[in-house]
C-alpha positions as CSV (number, residue, x, y, z in Angstrom):
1,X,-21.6,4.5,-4.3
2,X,-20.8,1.0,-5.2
3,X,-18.2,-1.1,-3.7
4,X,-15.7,-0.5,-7.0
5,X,-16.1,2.7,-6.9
6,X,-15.3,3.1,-3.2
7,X,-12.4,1.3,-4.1
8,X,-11.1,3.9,-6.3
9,X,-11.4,6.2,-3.9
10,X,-9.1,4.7,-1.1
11,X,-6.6,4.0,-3.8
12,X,-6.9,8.1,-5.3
13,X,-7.2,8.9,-1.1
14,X,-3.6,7.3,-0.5
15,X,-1.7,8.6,-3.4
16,X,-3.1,12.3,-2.6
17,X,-2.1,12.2,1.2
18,X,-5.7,12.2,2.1
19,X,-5.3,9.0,4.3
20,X,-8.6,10.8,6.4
21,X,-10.9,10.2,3.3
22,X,-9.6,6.7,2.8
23,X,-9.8,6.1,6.4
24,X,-13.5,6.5,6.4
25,X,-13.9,3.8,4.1
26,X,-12.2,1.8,6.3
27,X,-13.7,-0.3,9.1
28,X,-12.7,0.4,12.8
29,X,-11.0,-3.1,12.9
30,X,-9.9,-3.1,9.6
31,X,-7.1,-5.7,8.4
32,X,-4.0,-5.6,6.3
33,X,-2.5,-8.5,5.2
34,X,0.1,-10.0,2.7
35,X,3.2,-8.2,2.5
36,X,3.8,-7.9,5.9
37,X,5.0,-10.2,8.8
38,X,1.7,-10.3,10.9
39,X,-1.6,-8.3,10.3
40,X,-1.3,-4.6,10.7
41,X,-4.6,-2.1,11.4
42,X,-5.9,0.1,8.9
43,X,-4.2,2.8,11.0
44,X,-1.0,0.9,10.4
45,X,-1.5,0.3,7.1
46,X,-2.5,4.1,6.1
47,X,0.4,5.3,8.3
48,X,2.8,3.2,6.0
49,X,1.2,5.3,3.3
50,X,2.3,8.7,4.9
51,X,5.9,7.1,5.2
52,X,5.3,6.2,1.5
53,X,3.7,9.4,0.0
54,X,6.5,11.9,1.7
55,X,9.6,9.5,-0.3
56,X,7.3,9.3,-3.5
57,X,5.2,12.3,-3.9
58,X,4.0,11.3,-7.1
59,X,3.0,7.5,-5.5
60,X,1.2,5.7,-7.5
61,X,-0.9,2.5,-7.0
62,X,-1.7,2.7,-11.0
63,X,-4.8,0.5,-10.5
64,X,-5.7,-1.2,-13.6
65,X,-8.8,-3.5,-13.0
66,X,-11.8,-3.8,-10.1
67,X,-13.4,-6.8,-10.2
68,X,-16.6,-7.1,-7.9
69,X,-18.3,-10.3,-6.6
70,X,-20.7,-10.2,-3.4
71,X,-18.8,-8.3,-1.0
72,X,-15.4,-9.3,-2.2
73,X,-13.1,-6.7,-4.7
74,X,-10.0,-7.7,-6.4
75,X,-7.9,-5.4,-8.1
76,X,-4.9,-5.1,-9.9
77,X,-2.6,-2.7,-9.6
78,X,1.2,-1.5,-9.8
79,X,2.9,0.7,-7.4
80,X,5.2,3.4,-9.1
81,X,7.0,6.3,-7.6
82,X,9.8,8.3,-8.0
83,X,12.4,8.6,-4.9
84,X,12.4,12.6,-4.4
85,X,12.2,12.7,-0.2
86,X,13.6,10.5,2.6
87,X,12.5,7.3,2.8
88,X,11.6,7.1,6.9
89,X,11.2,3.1,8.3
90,X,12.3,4.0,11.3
91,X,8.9,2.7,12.6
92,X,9.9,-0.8,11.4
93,X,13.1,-0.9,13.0
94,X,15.1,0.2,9.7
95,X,17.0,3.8,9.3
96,X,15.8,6.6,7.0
97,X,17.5,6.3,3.8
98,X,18.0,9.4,1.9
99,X,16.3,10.7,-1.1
100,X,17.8,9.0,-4.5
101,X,16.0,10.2,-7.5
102,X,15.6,6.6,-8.7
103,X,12.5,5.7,-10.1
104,X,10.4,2.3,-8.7
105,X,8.2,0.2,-10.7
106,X,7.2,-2.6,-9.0
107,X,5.6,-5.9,-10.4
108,X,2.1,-6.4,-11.0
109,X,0.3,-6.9,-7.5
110,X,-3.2,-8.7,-6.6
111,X,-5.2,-7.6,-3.9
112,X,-8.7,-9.1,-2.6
113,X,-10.9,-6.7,-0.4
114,X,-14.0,-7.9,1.5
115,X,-16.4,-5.5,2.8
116,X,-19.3,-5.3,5.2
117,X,-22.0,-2.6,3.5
118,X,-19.6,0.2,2.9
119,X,-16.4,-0.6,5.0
120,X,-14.0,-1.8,3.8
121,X,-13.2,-4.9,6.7
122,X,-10.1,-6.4,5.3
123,X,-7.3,-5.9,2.3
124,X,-5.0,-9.1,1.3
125,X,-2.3,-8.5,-1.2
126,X,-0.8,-11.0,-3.0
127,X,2.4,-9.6,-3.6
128,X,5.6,-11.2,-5.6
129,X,8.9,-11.7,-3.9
130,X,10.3,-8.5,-5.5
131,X,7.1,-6.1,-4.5
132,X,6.2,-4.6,-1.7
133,X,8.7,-2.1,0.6
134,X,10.9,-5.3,0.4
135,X,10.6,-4.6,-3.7
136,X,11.4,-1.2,-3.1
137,X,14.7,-1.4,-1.1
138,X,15.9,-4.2,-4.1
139,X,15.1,-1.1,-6.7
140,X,16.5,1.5,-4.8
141,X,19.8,-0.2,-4.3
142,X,19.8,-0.7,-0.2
143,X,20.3,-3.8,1.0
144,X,17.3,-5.7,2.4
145,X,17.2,-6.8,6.0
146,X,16.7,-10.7,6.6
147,X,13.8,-11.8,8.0
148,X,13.8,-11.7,12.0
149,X,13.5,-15.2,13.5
């Protein structure tokens, strides 16, 4: 399997609930950066994703392009979802805010993913100021916590 098409396959993982599947294309120190305030694990990052998934069943990264180069991927995708189930962020110091029914389409995202063999060893997303969970709160109508100092 080549290195796009493993990318594929953590994105379809993540957006079925299968975060085992795309956990074993995932290194055992696996990174996540970009939208978030430090570095999170891959465990981190995929338990997100169940937080995610259980607000937006029908989640969707919607990724349009894979571009390989050496054992760097970038990709292009665009998160969409619709707001059925409560949205839990409890783990990030945030209450659970109810189901809405609104529908979230966030802007055109970037992400760059280096890999050693078939593991996937680190994802950066370059993420616009009105993406990410921060994008999602602006869409969904709940007022976005300032940044901790």
């Amino acid at each position: 399997m080549n290195t796009a098409e493993i990318i594929r396959k953590i994105y379809a993982a993540i957006e079925s609930g299968d975060m085992a599947t795309a956990a074993s294309f995932l290194s055992d120190d696996f990174v996540f950066s970009g939208p978030v305030p430090e570095p999170i694990s891959g465990q981190q990052w995929l338990g997100l994703h169940v937080l995610l998934n259980a607000a937006f069943p029908d989640f969707s990264f919607n990724l349009s392009d894979v571009q390989v180069t050496g054992n760097v991927a970038r990709t292009t995708h665009q998160i969409t979802g619709t707001h059925t189930g409560d949205l839990d962020l409890s783990p990030m110091g945030m209450p659970v805010i109810p189901a809405t029914g609104k529908k979230v389409k966030l802007p055109v995202e970037h992400a760059e993913v280096t890999f050693e063999g078939s593991q996937a060893v680190r994802l950066h997303a370059d993420v616009p100021a009105d993406g990410g969970v921060s994008g999602i709160l602006q869409q969904l109508g709940v007022e976005v916590p300032a940044p901790s100092r």
